[in-house]
C-alpha positions as CSV (number, residue, x, y, z in Angstrom):
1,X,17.7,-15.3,3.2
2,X,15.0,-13.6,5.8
3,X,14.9,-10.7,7.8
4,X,12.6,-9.8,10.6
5,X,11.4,-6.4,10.9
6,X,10.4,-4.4,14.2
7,X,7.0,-3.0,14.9
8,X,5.6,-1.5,18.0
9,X,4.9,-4.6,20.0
10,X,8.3,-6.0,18.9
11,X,9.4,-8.7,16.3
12,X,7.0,-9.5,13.5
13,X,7.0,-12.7,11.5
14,X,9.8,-13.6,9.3
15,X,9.5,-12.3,5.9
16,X,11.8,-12.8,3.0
17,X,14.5,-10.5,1.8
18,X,14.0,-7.3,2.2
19,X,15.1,-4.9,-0.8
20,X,16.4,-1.1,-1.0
21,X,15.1,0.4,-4.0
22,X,16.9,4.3,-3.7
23,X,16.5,3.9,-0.3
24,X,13.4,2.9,0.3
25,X,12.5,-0.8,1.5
26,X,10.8,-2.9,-0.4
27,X,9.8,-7.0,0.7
28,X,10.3,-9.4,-1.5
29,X,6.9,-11.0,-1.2
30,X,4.1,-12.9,-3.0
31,X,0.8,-12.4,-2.8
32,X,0.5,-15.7,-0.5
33,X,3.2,-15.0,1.6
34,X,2.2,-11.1,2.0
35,X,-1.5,-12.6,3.5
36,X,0.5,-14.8,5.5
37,X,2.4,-12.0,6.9
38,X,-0.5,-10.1,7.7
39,X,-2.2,-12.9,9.2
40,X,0.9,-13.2,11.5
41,X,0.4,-9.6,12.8
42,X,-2.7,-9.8,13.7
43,X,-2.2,-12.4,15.5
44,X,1.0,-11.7,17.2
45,X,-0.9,-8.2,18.4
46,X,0.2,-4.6,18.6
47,X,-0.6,-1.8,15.7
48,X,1.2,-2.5,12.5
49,X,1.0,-0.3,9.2
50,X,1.6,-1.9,5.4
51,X,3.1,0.4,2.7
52,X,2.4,-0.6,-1.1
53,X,5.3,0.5,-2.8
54,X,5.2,2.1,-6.4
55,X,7.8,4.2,-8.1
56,X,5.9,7.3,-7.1
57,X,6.5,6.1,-3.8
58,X,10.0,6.4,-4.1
59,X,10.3,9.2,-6.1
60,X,8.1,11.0,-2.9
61,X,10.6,9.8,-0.7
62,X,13.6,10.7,-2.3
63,X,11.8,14.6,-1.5
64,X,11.1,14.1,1.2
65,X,12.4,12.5,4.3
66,X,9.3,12.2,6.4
67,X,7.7,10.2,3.9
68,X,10.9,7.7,3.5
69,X,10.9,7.6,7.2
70,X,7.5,6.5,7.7
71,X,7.8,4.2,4.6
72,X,10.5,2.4,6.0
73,X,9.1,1.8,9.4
74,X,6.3,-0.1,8.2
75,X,5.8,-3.9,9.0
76,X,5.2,-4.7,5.7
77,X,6.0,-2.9,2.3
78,X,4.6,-5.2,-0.8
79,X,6.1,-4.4,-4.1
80,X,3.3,-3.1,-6.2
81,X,4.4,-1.8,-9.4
82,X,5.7,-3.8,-12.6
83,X,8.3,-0.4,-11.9
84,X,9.9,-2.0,-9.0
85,X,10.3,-5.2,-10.3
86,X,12.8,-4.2,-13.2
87,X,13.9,-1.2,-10.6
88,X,15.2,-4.4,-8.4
89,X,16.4,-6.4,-11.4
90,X,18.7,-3.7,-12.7
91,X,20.0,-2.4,-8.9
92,X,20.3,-6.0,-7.5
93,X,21.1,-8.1,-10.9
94,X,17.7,-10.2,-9.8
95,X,13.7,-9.7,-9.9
96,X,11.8,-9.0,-7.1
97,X,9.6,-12.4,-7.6
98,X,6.2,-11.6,-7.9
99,X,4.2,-7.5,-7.9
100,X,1.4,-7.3,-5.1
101,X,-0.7,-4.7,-6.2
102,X,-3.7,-2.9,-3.7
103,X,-6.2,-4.4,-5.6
104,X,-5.1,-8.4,-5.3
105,X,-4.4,-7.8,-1.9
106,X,-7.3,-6.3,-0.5
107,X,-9.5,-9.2,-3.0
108,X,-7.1,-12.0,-0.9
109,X,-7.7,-9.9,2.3
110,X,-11.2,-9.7,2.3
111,X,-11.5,-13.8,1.0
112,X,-9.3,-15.1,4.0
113,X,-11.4,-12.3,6.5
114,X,-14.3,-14.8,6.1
115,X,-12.2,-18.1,7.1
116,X,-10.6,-15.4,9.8
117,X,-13.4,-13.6,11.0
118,X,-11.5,-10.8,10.6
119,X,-13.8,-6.9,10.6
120,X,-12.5,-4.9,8.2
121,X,-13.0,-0.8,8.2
122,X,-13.2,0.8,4.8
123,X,-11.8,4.6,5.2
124,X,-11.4,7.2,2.1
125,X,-12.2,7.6,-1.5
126,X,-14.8,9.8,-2.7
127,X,-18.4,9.6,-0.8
128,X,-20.3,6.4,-1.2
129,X,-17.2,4.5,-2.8
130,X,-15.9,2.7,0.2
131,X,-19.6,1.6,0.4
132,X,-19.7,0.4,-2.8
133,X,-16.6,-1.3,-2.3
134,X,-17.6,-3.0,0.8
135,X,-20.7,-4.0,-0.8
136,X,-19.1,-5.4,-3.8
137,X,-16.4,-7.4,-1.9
138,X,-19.2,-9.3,0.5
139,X,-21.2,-10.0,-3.0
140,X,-18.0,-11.4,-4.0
141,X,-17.3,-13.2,-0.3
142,X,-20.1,-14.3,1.7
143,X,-19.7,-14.0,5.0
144,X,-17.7,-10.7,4.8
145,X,-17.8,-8.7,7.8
146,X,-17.5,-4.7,7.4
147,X,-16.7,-3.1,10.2
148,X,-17.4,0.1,8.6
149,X,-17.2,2.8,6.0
150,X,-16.4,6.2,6.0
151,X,-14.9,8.5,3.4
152,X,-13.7,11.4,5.6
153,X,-10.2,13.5,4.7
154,X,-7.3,13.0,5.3
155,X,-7.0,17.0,7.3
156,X,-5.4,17.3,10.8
157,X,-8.6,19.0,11.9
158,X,-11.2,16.0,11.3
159,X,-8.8,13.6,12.7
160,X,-10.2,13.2,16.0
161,X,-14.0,12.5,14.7
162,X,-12.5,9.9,11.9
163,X,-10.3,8.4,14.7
164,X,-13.7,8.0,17.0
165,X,-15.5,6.5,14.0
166,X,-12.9,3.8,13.3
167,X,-12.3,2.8,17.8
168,X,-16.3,2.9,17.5
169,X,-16.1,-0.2,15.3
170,X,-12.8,-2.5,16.4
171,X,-11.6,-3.5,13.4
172,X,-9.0,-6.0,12.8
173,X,-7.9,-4.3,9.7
174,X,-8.3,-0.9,8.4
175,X,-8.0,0.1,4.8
176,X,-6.9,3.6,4.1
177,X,-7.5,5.1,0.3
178,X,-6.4,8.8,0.5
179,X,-3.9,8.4,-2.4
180,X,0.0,8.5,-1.4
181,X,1.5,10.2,0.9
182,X,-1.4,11.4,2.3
183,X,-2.8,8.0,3.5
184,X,0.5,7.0,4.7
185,X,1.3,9.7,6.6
186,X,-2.5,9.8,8.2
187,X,-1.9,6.2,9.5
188,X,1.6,6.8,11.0
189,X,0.1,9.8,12.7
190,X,-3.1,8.1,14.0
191,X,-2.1,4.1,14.1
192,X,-1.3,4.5,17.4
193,X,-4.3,6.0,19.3
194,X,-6.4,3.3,16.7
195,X,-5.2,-0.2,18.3
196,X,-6.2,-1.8,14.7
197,X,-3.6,-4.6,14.6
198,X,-3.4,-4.0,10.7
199,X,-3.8,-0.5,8.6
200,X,-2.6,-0.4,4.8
201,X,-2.8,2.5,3.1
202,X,-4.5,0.9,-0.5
203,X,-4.7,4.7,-3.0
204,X,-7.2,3.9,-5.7
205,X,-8.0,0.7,-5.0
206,X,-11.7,1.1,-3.7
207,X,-12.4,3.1,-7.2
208,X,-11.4,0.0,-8.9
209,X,-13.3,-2.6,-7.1
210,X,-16.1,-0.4,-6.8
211,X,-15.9,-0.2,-10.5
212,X,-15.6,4.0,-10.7
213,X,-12.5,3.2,-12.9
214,X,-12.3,0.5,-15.0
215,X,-9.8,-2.2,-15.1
216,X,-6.9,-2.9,-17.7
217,X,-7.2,-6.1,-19.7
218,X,-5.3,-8.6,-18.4
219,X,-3.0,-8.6,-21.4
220,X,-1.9,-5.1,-20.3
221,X,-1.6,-6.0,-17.0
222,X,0.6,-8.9,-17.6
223,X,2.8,-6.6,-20.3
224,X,3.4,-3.9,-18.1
225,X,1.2,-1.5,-19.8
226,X,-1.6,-0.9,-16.6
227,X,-0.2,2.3,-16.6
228,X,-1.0,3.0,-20.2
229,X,-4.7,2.0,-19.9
230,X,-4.6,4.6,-16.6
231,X,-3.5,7.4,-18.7
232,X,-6.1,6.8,-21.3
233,X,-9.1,6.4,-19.3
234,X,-7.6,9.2,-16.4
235,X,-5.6,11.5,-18.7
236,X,-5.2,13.9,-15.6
237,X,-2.8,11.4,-14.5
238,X,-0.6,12.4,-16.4
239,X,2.3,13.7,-14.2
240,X,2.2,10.8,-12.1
241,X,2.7,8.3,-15.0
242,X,5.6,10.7,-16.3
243,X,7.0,10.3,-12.2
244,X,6.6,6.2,-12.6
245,X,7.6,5.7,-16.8
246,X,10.3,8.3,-17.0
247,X,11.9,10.2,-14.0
248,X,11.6,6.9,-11.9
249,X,13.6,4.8,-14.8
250,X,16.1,7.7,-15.2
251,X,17.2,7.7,-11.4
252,X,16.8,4.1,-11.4
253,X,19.9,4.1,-14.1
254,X,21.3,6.8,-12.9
255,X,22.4,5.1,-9.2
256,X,22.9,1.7,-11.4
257,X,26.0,3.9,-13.4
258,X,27.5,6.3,-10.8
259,X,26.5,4.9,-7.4
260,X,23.7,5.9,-5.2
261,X,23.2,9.8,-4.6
262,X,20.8,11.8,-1.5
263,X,18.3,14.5,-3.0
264,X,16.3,14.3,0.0
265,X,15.2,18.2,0.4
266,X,12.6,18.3,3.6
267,X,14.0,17.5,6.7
268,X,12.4,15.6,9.5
């Protein structure tokens, strides 16, 4: 089954089935296929935002409906979070197949840039991070063309001078690393005055490439347990991991049992 989702230029590739997880859409894609789609936008033209959904994602949007809104506009939302996954086997009866986190996409990203020619802009994080980033990744990919870096904020008031930063260089994608919802409200607000065929909003995903936080072992990674390793090397985590381990689970079973139930308490 596919679905084909509307963007501002119009129709966007096909992409497989799409998934509501409380309400919020979630794309059943690989990594592969979630390049693939990307590629496709670009190409095809227009201004198109990606979402990377996690269970704080969804718990955001259950508050608030400005967030779900813009969340479920995007041209792309990847499932990244082990959290979603089991969320989709236990609303749907079946897996999403395969988590996409920031950090494998922006690695695939910046390798299929090179064959693609493709500028990418890197926007956020704490001073000198996207640069190191940006830095890393060419190491990594020869032939890696940055279109530039910036940290910035993600305020109203220094909007205008990070928009004029980003036109400056014409990139073909733009990756955005505020943390959620601030990054993904930024690039709904400015996306269209930008004309970058591609912005994803990516959270912490330029401290972990740049190597400011360190990975989980792979074992953790493929047990579920990343989110473990984050609160023991960033205990000040700690209220988001309680948002994706506990509260998250709990409404999760909650709509599986009685049925599905609106909390939404900002308006648009």
């Amino acid at each position: 089954m596919t679905a084909s989702r509307k963007s501002h230029s119009g129709t966007v590739p096909l992409v497989p089935l799409r998934v509501s997880i409380l309400g919020v859409t979630v794309d059943d894609v690989t990594e592969d296929e979630a390049v693939r789609v990307i590629d496709g936008l670009i190409r095809n033209g227009g201004v198109h935002q990606v979402v990377t959904i996690n269970p704080e994602f969804v718990m955001e949007a259950l508050r608030d409906s400005q967030v779900r809104k813009v969340l479920n506009s995007a041209s792309l939302a990847t499932p990244d979070g082990v959290g979603i996954l089991w969320a989709s086997r236990v609303l749907r009866g079946m897996p999403i197949r395969e988590r996409v986190t920031g950090v494998a996409l922006v690695e695939r990203l910046a390798k299929q840039s090179v064959i693609r020619g493709w500028r990418i802009f890197f926007l956020g994080s704490a001073p000198g991070v996207a640069e190191k980033a940006a830095q890393t990744l060419r190491h990594r990919y020869a032939g890696l063309q940055v279109a530039g870096c910036y940290a910035g904020s993600p305020s109203i008031i220094e909007e205008p001078y990070v928009r004029s930063q980003i036109m400056d260089a014409n990139p073909d994608i733009l990756l955005v690393a505020y943390g959620h919802p601030a990054q993904d409200m930024w690039i709904a607000r400015n996306q269209p005055f930008l004309n970058v065929p591609v912005a994803i909003g990516i959270g912490g995903t330029f401290d972990e490439i740049a190597g400011i936080v360190p990975l989980a072992p792979n074992w953790m990674h493929k047990l579920g347990l990343k989110w473990l390793f984050r609160l023991i090397v960033q205990p000040q985590r700690i209220n988001r991991i309680i948002t994706a381990v506990i509260r998250f689970p709990i409404r999760v079973l909650r709509e599986r049992i009685f049925g599905p139930t609106q909390t939404i308490t900002k308006s648009l």
